[in-house]
GUKEMAR-360780 format. One line per 2 residues: number of its first residue (from 1); their letters; for each residue z, x, y of C-alpha. Coordinates in Angstrom, 1 decimal. Last residue first. Example, Ala and Ser with C-alpha at 12.3 -4.5 7.8 and 13.67 -1.06 7.14 Angstrom:
# residues 2
2) SA) 7.1,13.7,-1.1  7.8,12.3,-4.5
***
This chain:
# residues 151
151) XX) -14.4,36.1,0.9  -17.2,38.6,1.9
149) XX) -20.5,37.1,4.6  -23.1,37.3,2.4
147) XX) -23.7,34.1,0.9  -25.2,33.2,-2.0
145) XX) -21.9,33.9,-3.8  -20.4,31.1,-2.2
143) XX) -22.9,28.8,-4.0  -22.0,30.1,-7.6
141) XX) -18.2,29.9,-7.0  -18.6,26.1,-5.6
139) XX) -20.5,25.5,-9.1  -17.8,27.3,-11.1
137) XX) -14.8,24.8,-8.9  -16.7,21.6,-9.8
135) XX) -16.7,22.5,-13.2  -13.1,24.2,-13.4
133) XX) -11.4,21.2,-11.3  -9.4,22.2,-9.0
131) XX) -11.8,22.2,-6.3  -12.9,24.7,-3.3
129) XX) -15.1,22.9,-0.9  -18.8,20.8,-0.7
127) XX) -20.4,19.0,2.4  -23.5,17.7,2.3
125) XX) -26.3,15.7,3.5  -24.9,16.3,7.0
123) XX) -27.3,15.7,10.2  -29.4,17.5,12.4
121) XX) -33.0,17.2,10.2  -30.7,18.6,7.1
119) XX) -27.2,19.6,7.4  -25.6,21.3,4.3
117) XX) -22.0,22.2,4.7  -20.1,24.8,2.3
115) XX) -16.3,24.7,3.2  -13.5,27.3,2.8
113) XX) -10.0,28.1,2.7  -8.6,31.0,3.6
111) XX) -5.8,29.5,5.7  -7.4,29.9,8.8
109) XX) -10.6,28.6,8.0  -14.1,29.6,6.4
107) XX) -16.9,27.7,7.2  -20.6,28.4,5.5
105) XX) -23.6,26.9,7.0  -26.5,25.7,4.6
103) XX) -29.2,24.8,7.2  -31.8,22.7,8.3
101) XX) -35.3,21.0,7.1  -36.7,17.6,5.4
99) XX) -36.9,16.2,2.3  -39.6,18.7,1.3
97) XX) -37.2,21.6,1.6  -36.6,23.9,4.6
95) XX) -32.7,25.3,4.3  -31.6,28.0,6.7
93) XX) -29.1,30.4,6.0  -25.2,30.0,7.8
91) XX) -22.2,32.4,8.2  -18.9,32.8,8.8
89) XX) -18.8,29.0,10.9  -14.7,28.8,12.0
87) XX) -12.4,26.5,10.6  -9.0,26.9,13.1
85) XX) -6.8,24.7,9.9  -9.2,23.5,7.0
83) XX) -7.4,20.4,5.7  -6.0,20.2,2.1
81) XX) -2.4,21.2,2.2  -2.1,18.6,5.1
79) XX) -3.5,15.5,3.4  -6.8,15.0,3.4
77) XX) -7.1,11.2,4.7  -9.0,8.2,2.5
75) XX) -11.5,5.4,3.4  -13.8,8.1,5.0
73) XX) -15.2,8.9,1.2  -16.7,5.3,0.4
71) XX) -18.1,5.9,3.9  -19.6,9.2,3.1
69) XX) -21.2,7.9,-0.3  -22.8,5.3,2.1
67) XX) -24.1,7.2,4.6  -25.6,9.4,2.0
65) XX) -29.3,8.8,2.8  -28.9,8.1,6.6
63) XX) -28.0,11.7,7.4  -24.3,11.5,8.4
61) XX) -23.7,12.0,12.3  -23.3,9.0,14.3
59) XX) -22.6,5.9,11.6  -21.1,8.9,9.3
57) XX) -18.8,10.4,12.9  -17.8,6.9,13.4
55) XX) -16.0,5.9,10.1  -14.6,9.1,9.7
53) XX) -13.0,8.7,13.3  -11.2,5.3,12.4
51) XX) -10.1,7.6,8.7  -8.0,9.8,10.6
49) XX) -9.8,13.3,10.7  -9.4,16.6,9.0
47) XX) -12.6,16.0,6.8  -14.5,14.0,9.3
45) XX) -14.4,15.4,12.8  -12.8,18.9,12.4
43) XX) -15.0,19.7,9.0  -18.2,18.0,10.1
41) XX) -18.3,19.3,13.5  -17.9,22.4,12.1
39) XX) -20.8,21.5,10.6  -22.9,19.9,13.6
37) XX) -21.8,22.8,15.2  -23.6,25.2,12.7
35) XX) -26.5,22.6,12.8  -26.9,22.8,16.4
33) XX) -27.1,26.5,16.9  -23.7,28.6,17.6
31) XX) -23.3,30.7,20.2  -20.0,32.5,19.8
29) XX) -21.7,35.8,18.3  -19.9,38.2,15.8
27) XX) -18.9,35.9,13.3  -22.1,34.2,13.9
25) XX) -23.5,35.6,10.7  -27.2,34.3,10.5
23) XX) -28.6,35.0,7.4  -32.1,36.5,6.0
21) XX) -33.6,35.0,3.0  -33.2,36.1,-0.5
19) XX) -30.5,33.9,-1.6  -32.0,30.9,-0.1
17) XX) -33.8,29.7,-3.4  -30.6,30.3,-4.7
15) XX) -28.8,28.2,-2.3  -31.7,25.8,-2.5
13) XX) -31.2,25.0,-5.8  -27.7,24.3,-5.2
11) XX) -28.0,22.3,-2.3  -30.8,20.0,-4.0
9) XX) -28.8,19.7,-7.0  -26.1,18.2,-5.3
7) XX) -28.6,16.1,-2.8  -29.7,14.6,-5.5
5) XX) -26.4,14.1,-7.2  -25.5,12.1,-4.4
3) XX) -28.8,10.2,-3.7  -28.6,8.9,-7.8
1) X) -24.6,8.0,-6.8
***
C-alpha cells in the first residue's frame, strides 16, 4: 500500500508538473508510441479482461513495483456497466521523474467514460477512472483537467 500511494501522489504531482508541457493528441494520428499502446493495452487487456488474462498482462506488463497491488486487483471482473467499450488514447504528456520516465496517456471510450494511465520505463504504474466516491472522484477531476483534449 506505501508503493500505491506513492505512485498516487506521484501521478498527481506530475500532472501538474505536466500541465505546462506540450501534448500529444493522437486523435488525429493512428500511430501511437509504445506507452499509448501499452495503455490501451492496459484498459482492453486488464481492466475489461477475464481475471486468467489479468494475471498475465501484470506478470508481462505491470512495472515491478505495483505487481502486487495489480494482482490483488486481477482477482475481480468489471462488470459490464463499468468496462470502457472502443477506448481510444485522446491524448498523452510525457512524465520524466526520478523513478524513472514515460507518459500520462488519457483514454476516453465509447460510452464517455474515461481512464488516466501512467506508464513509466514501458510499463503501468497506474491506472485511475471516474469513481463514485466524492474524494476519489475530485482527485480524478483535478488530473483530467491537466489535459487538454475537452471532455
Amino acid at each position: 500500500m506505501k508503493n500505491f500511494a506513492k505512485y498516487l501522489s506521484i501521478l498527481f504531482a506530475a500532472v501538474i508538473i505536466l500541465s505546462g508541457c506540450s501534448s500529444n493528441n493522437t486523435a488525429d494520428s493512428k500511430k501511437l508510441s509504445s506507452d499509448e499502446k501499452m495503455a490501451l493495452s492496459y484498459v482492453t487487456d486488464f481492466y475489461n479482461a477475464s481475471t486468467a488474462d489479468k494475471e498475465k498482462f501484470v506478470e508481462e506488463n505491470v512495472h515491478p513495483e505495483v505487481q502486487a497491488l495489480f494482482r490483488i486487483g486481477a482477482k475481480g471482473e468489471a462488470t459490464e456497466d463499468n468496462k470502457l467499450k472502443d477506448p481510444k488514447v485522446a491524448e498523452s504528456v510525457p512524465y520524466d521523474e526520478e523513478d524513472g520516465k514515460g507518459s500520462v496517456v488519457l483514454i476516453q471510450a465509447a460510452d464517455d467514460k474515461e481512464m488516466i494511465v501512467l506508464i513509466i520505463d514501458g510499463k503501468v504504474a497506474f491506472g485511475y477512472a471516474a469513481s463514485d466516491n466524492p474524494e476519489s472522484q475530485e482527485m480524478f477531476e483535478q488530473m483530467r483537467s491537466q489535459f487538454k483534449t475537452a471532455k
